[in-house]
PDB file of N, CA, C and O in Angstrom:
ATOM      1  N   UNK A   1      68.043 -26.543 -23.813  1.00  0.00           N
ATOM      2  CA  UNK A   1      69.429 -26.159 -23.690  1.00  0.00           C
ATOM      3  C   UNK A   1      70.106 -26.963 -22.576  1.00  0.00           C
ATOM      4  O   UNK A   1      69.520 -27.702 -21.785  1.00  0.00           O
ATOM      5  N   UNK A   2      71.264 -26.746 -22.617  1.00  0.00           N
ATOM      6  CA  UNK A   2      72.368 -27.988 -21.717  1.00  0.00           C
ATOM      7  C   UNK A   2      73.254 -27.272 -21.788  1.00  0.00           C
ATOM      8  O   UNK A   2      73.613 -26.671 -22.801  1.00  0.00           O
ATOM      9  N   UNK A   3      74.072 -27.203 -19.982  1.00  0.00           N
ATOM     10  CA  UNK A   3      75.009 -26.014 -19.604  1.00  0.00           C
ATOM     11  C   UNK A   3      76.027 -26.887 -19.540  1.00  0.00           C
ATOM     12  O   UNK A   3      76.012 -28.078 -19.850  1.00  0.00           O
ATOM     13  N   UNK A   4      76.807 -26.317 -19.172  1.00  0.00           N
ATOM     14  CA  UNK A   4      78.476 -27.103 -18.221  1.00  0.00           C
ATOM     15  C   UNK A   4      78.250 -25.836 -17.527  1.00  0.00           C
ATOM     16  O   UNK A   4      77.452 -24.934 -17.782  1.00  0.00           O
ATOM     17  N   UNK A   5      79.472 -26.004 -16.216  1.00  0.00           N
ATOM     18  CA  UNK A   5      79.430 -25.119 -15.396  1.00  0.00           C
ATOM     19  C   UNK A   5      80.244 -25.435 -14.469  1.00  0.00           C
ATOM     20  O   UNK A   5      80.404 -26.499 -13.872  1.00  0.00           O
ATOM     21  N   UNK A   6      80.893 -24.166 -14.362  1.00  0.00           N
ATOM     22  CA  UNK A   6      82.299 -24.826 -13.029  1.00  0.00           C
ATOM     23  C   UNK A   6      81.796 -23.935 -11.668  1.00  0.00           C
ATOM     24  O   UNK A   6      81.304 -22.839 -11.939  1.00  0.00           O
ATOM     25  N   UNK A   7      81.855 -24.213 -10.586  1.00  0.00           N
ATOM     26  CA  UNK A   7      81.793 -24.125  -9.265  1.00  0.00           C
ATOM     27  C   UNK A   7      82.940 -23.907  -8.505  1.00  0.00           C
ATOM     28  O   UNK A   7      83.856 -24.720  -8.388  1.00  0.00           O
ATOM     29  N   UNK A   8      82.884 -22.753  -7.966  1.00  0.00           N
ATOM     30  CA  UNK A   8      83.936 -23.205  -6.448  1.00  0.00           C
ATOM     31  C   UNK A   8      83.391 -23.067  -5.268  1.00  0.00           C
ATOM     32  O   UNK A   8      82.578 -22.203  -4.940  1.00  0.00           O
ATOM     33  N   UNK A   9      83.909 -24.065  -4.501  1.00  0.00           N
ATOM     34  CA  UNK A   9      83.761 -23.815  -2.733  1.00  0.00           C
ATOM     35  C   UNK A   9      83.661 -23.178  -2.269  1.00  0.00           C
ATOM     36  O   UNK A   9      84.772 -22.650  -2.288  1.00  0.00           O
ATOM     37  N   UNK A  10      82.958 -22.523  -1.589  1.00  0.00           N
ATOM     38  CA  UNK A  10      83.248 -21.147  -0.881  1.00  0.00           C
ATOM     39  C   UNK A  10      83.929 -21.584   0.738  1.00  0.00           C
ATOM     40  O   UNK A  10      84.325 -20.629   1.407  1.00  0.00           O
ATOM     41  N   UNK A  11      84.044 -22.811   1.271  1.00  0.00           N
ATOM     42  CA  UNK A  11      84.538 -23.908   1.798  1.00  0.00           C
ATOM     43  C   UNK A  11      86.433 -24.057   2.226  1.00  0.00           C
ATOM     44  O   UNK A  11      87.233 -23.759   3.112  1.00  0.00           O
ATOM     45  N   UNK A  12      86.347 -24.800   0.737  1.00  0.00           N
ATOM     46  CA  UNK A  12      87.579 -24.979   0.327  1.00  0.00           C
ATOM     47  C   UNK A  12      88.436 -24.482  -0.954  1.00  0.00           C
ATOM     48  O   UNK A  12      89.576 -24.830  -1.260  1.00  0.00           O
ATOM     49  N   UNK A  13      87.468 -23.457  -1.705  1.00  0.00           N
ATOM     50  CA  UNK A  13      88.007 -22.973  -2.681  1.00  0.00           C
ATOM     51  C   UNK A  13      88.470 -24.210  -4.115  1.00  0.00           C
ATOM     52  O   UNK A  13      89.079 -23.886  -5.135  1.00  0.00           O
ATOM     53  N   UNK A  14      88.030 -25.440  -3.817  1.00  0.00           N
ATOM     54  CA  UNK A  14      88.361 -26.488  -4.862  1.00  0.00           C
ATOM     55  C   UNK A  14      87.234 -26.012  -6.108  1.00  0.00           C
ATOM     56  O   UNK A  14      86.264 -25.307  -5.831  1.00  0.00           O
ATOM     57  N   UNK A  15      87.424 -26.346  -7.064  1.00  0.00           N
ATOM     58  CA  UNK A  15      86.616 -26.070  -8.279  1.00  0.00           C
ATOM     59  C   UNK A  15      85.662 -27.273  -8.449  1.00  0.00           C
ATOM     60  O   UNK A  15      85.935 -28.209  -7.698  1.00  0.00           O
ATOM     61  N   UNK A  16      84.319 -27.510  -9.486  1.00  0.00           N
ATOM     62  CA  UNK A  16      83.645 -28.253  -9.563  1.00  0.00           C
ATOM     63  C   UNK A  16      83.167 -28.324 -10.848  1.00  0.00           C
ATOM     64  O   UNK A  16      82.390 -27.438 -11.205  1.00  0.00           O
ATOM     65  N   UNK A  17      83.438 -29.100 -11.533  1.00  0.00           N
ATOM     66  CA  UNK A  17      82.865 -28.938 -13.341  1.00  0.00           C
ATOM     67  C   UNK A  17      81.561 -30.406 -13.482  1.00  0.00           C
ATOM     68  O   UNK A  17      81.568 -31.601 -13.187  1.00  0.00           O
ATOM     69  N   UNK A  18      80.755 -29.620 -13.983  1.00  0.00           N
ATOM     70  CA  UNK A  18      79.440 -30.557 -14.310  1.00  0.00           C
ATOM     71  C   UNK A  18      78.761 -30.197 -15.253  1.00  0.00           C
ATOM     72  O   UNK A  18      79.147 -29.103 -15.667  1.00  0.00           O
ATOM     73  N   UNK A  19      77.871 -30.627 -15.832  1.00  0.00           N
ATOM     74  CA  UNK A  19      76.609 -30.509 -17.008  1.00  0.00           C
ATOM     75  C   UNK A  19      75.419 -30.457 -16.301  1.00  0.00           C
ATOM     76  O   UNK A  19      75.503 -30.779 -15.116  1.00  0.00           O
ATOM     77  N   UNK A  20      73.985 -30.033 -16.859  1.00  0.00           N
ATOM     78  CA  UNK A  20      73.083 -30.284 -16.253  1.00  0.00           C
ATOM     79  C   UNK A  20      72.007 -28.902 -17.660  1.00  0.00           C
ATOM     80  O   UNK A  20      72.374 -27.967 -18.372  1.00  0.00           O
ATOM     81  N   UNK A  21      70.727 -29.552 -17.389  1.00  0.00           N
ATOM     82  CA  UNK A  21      69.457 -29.064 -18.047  1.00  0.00           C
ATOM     83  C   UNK A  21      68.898 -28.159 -17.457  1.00  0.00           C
ATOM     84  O   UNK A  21      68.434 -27.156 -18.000  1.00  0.00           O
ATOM     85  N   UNK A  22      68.878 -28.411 -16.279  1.00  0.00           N
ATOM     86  CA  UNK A  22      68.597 -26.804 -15.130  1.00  0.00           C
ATOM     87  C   UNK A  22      69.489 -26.420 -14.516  1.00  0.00           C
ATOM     88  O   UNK A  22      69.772 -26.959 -13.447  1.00  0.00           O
ATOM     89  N   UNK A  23      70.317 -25.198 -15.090  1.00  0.00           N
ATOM     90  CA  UNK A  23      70.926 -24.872 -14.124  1.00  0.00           C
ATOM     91  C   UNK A  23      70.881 -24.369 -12.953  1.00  0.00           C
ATOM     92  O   UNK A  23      71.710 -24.444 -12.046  1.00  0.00           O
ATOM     93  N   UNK A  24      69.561 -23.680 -13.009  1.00  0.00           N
ATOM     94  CA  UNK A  24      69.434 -23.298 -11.341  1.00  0.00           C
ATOM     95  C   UNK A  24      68.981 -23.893 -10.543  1.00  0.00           C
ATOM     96  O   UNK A  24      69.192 -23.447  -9.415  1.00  0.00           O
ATOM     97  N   UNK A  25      68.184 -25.106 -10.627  1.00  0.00           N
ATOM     98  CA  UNK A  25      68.222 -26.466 -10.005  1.00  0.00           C
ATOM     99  C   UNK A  25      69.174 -27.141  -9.651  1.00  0.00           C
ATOM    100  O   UNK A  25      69.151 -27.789  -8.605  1.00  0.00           O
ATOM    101  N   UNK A  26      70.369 -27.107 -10.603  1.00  0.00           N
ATOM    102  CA  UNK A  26      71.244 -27.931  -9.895  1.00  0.00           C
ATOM    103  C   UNK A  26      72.584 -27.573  -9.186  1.00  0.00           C
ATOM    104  O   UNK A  26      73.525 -28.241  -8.758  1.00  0.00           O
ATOM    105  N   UNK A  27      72.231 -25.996  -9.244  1.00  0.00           N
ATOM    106  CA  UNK A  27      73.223 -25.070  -7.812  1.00  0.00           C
ATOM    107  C   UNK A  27      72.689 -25.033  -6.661  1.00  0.00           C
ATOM    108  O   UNK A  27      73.190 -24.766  -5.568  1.00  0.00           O
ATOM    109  N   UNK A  28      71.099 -25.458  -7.101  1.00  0.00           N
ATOM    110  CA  UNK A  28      70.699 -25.333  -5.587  1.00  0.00           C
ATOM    111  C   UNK A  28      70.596 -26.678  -5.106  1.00  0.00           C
ATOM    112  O   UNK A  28      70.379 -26.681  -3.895  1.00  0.00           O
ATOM    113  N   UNK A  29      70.694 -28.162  -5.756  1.00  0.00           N
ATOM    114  CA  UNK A  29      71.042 -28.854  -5.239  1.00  0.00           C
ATOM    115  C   UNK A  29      72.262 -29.267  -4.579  1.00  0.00           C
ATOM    116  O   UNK A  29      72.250 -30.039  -3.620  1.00  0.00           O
ATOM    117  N   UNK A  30      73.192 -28.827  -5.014  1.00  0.00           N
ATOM    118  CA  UNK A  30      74.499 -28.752  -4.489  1.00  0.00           C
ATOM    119  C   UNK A  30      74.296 -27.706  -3.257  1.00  0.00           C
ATOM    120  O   UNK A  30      74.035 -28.040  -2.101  1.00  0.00           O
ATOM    121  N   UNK A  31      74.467 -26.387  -3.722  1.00  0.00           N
ATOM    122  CA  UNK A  31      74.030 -25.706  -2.063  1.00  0.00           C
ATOM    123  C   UNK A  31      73.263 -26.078  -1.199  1.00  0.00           C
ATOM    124  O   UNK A  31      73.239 -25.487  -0.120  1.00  0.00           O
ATOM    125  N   UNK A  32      72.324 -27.303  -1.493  1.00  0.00           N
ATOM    126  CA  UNK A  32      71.741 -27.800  -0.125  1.00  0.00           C
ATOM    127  C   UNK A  32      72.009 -28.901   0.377  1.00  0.00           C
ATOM    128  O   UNK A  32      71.706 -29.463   1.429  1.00  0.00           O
ATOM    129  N   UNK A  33      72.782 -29.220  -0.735  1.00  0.00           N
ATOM    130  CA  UNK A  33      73.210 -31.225  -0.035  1.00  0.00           C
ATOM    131  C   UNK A  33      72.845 -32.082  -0.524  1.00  0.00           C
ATOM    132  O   UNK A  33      73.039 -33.236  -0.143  1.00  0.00           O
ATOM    133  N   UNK A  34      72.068 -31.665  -1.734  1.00  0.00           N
ATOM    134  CA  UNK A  34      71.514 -33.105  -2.283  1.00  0.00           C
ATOM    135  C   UNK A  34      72.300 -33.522  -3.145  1.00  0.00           C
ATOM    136  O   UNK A  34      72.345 -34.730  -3.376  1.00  0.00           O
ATOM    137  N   UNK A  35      72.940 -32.809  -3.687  1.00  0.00           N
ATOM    138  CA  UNK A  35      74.219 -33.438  -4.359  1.00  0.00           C
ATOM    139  C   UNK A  35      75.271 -34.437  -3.303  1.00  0.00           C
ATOM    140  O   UNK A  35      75.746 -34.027  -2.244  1.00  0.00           O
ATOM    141  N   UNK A  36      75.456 -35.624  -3.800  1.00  0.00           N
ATOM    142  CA  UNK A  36      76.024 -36.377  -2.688  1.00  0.00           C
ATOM    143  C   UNK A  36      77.642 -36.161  -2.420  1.00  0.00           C
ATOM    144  O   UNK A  36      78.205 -36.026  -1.333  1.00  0.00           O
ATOM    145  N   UNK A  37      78.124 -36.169  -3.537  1.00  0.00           N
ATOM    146  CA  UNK A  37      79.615 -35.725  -4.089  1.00  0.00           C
ATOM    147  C   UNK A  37      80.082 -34.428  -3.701  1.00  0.00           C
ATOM    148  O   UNK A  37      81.185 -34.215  -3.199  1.00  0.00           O
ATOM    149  N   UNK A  38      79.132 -33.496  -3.971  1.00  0.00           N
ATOM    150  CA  UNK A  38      79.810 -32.113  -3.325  1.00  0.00           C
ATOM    151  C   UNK A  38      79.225 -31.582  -2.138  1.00  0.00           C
ATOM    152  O   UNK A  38      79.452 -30.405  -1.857  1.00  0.00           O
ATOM    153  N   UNK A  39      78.160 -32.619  -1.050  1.00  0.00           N
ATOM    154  CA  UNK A  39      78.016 -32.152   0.214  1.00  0.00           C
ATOM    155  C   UNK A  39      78.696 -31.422   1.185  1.00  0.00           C
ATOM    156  O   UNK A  39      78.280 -30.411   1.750  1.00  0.00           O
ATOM    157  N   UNK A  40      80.035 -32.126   1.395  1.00  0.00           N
ATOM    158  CA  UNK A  40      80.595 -31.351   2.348  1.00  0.00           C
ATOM    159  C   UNK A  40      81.147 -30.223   2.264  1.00  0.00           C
ATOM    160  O   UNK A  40      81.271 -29.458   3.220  1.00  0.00           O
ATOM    161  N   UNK A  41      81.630 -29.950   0.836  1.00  0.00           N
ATOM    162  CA  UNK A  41      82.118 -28.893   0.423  1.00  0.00           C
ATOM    163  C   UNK A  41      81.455 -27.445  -0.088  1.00  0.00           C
ATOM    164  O   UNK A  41      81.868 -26.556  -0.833  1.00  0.00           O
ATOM    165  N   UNK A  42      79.889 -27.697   0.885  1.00  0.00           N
ATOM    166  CA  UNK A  42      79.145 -26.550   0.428  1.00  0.00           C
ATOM    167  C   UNK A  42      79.396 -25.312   1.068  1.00  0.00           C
ATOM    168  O   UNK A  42      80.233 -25.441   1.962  1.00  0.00           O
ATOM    169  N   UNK A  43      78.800 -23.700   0.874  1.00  0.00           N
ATOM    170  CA  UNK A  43      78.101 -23.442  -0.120  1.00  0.00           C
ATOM    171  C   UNK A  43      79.284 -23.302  -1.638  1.00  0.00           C
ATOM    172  O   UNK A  43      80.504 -23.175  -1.536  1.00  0.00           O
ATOM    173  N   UNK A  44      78.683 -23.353  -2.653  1.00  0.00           N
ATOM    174  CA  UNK A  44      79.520 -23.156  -4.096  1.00  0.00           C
ATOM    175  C   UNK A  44      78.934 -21.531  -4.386  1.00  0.00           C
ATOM    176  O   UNK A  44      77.879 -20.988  -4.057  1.00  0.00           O
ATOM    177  N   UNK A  45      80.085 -21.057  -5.129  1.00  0.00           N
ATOM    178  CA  UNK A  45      79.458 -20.017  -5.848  1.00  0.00           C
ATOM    179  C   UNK A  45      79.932 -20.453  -7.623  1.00  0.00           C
ATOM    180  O   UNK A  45      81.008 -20.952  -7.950  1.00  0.00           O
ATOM    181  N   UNK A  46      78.628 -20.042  -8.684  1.00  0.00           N
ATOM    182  CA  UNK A  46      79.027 -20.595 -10.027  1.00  0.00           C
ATOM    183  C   UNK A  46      79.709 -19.313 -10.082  1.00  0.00           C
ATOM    184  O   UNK A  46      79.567 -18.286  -9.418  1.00  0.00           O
ATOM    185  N   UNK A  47      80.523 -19.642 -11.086  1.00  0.00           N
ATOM    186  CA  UNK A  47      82.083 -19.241 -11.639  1.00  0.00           C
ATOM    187  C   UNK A  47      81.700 -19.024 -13.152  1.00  0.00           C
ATOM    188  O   UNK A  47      81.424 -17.906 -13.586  1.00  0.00           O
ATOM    189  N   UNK A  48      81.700 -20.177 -13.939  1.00  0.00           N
ATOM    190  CA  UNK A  48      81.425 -19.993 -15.808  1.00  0.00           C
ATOM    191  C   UNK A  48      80.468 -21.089 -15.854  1.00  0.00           C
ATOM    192  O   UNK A  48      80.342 -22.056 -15.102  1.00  0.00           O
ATOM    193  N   UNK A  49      79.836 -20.748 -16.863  1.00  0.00           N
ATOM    194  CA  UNK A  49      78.597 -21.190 -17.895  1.00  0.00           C
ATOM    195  C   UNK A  49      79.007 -21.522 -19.638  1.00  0.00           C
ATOM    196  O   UNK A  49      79.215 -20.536 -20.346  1.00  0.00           O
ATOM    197  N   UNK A  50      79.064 -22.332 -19.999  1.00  0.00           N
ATOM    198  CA  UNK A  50      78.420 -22.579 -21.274  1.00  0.00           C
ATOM    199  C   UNK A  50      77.284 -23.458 -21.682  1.00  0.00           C
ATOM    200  O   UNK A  50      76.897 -24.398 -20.988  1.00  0.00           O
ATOM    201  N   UNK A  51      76.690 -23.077 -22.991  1.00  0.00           N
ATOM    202  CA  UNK A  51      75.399 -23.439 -23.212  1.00  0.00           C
ATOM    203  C   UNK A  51      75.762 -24.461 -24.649  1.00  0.00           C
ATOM    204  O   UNK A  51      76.838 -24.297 -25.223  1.00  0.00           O
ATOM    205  N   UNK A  52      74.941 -25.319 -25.056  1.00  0.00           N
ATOM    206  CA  UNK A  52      75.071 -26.320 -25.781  1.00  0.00           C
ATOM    207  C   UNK A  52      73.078 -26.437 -26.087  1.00  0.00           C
ATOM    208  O   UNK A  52      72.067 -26.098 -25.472  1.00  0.00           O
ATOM    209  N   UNK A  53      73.480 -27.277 -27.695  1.00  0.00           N
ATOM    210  CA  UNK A  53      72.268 -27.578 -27.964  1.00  0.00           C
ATOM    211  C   UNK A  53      71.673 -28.609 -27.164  1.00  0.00           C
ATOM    212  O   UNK A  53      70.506 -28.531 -26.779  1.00  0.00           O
ATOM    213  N   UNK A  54      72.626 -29.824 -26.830  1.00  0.00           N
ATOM    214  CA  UNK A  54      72.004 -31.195 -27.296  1.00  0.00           C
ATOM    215  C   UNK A  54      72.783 -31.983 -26.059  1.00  0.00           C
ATOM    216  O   UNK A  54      73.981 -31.994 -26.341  1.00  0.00           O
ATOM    217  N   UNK A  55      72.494 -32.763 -24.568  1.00  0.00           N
ATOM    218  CA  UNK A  55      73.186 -33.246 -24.259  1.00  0.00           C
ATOM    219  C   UNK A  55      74.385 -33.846 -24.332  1.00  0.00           C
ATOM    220  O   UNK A  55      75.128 -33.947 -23.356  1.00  0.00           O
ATOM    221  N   UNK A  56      74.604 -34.199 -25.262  1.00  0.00           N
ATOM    222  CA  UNK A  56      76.036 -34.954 -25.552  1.00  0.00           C
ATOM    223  C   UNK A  56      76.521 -33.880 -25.941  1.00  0.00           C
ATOM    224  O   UNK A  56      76.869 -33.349 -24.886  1.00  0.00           O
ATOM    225  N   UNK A  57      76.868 -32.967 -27.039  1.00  0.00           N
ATOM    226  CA  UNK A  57      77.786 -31.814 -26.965  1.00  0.00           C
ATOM    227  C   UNK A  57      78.229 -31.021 -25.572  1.00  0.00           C
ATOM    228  O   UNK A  57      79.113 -30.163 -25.571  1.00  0.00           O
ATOM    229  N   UNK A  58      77.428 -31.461 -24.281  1.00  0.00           N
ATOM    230  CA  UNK A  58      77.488 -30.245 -23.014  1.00  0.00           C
ATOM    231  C   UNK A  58      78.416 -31.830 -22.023  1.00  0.00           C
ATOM    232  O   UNK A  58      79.327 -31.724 -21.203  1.00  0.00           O
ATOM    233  N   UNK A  59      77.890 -32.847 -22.410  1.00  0.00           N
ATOM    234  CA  UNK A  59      78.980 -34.155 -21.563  1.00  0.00           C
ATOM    235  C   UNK A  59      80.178 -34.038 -22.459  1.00  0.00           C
ATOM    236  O   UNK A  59      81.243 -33.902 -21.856  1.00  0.00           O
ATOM    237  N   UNK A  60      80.243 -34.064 -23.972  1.00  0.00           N
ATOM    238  CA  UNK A  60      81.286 -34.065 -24.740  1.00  0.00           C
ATOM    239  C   UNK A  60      82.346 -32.942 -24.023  1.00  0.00           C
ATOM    240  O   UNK A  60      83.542 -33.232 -23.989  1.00  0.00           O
ATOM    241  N   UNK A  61      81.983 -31.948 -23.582  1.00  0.00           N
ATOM    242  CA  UNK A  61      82.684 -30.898 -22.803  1.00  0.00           C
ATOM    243  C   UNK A  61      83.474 -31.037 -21.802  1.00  0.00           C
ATOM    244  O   UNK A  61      84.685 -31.008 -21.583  1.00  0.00           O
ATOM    245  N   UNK A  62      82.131 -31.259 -21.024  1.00  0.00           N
ATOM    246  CA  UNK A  62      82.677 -31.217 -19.646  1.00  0.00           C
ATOM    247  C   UNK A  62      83.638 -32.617 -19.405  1.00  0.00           C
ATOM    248  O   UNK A  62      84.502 -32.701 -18.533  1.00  0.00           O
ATOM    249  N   UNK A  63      83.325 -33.579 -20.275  1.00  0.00           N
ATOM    250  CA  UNK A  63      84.618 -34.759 -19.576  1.00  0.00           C
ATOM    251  C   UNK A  63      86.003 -34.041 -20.210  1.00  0.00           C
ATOM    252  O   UNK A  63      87.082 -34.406 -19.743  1.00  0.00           O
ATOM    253  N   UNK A  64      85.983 -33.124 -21.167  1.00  0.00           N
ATOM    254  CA  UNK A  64      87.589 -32.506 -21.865  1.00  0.00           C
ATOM    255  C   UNK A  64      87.675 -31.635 -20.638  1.00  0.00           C
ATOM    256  O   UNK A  64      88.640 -32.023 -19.980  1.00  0.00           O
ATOM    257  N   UNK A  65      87.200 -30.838 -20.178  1.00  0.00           N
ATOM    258  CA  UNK A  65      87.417 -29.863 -18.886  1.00  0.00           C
ATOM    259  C   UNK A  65      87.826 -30.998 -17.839  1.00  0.00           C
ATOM    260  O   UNK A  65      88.689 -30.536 -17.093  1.00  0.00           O
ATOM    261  N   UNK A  66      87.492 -32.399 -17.500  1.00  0.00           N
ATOM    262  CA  UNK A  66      87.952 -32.814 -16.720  1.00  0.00           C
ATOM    263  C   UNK A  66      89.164 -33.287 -17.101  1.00  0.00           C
ATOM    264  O   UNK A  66      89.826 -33.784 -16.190  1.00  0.00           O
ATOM    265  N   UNK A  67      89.668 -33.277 -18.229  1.00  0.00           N
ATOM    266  CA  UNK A  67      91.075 -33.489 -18.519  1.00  0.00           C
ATOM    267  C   UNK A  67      92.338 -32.954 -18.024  1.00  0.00           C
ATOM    268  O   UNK A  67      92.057 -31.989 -17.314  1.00  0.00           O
ATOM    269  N   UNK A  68      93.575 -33.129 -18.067  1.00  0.00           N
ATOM    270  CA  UNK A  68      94.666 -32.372 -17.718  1.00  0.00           C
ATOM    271  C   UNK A  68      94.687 -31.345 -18.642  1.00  0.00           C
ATOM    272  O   UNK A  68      95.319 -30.426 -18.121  1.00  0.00           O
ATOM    273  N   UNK A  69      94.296 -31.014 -19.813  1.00  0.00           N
ATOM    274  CA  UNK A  69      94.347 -29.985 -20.897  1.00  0.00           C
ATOM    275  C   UNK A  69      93.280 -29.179 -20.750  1.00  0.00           C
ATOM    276  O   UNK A  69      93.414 -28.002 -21.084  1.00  0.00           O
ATOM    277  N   UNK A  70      92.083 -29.612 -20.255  1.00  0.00           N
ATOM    278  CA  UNK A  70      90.381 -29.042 -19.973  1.00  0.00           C
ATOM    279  C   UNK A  70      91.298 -28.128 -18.321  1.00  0.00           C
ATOM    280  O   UNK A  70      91.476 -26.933 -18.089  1.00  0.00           O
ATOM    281  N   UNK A  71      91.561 -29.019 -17.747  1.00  0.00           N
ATOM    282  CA  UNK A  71      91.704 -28.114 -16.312  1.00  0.00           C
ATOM    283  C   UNK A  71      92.890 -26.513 -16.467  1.00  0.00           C
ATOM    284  O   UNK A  71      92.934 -25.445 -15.856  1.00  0.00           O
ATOM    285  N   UNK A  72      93.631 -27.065 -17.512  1.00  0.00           N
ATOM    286  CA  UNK A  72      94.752 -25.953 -17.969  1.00  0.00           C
ATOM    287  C   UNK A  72      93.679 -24.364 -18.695  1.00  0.00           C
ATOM    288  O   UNK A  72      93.801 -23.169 -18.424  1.00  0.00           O
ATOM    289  N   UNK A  73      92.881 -24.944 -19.475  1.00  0.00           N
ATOM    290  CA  UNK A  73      92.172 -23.886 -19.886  1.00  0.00           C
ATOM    291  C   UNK A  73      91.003 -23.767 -18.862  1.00  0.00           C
ATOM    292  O   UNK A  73      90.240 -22.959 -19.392  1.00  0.00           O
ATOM    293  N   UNK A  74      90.724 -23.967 -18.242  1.00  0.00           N
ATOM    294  CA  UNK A  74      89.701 -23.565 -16.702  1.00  0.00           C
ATOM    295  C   UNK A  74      90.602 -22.630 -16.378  1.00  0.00           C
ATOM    296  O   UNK A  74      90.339 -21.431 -16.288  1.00  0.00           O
ATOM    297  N   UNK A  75      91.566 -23.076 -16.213  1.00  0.00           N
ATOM    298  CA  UNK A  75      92.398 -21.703 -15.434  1.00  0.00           C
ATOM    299  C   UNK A  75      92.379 -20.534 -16.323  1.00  0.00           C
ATOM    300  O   UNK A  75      91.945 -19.418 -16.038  1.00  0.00           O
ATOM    301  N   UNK A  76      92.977 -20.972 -17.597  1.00  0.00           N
ATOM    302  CA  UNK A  76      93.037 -19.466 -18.525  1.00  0.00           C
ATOM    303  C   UNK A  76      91.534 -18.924 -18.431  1.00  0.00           C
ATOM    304  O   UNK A  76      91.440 -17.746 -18.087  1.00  0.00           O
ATOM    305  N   UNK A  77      90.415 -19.574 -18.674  1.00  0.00           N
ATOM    306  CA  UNK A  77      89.164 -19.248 -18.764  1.00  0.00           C
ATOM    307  C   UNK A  77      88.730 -18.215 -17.483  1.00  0.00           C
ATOM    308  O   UNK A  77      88.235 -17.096 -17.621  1.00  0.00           O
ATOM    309  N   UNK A  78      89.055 -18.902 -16.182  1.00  0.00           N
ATOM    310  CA  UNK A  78      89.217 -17.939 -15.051  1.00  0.00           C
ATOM    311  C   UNK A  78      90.214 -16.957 -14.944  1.00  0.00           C
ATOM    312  O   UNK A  78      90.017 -15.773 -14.669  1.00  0.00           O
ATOM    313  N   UNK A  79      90.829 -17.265 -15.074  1.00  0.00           N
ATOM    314  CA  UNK A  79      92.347 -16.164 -15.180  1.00  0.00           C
ATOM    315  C   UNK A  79      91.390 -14.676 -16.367  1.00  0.00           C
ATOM    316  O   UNK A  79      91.097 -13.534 -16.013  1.00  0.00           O
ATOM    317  N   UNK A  80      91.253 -15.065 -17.164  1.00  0.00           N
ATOM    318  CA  UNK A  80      90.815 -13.696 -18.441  1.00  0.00           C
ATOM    319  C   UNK A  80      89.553 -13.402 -17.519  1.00  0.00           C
ATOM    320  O   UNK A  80      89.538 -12.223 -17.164  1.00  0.00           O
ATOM    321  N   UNK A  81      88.442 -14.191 -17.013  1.00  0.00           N
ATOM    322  CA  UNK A  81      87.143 -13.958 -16.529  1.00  0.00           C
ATOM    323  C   UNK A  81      87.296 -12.648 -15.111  1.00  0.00           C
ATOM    324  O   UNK A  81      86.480 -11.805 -14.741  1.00  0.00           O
ATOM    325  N   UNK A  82      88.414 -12.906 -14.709  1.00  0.00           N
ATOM    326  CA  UNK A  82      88.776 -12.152 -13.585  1.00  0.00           C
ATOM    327  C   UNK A  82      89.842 -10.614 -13.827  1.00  0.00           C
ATOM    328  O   UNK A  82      90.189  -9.867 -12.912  1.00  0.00           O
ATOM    329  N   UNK A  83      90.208 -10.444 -15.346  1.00  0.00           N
ATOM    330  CA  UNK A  83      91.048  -9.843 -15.107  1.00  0.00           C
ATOM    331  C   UNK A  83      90.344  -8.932 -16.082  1.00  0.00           C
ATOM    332  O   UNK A  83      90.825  -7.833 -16.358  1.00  0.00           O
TER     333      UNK A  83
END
């Protein structure tokens, strides 16, 4: 299985969208720094999860979430997740 998964700062409150095969490997690389990109901005707490068969369907994702239209529905996605 192959996640996406958005993150926020607990920091700076900025959001963080990525893919990955372990997900709990790779929150805890970020919460410790080995992630190079989101070092300074640690600790994260995960936010949403989706699951995918096949690598490319879970990158096919997450680069539309990095879109201006992907980031619009992050919000709705959080917005309903919270309310």
């Amino acid at each position: 299985m192959y996640y996406i998964y958005i993150l926020r700062s607990l920091k700076n409150s900025r959001l963080y969208t990525g893919s990955t095969e372990d997900l709990n490997k790779r929150l805890n690389q970020h919460n410790t720094g080995i992630s190079k990109y989101t070092r300074l901005t640690r600790p994260f707490e995960l936010l949403y999860t989706e699951t995918y068969n096949t690598r490319s369907e879970a990158v096919k994702r997450e680069t539309y979430l990095k879109t201006g239209k992907g980031r619009e529905e992050i919000k709705e996605i959080l917005k309903n997740k919270l309310t």
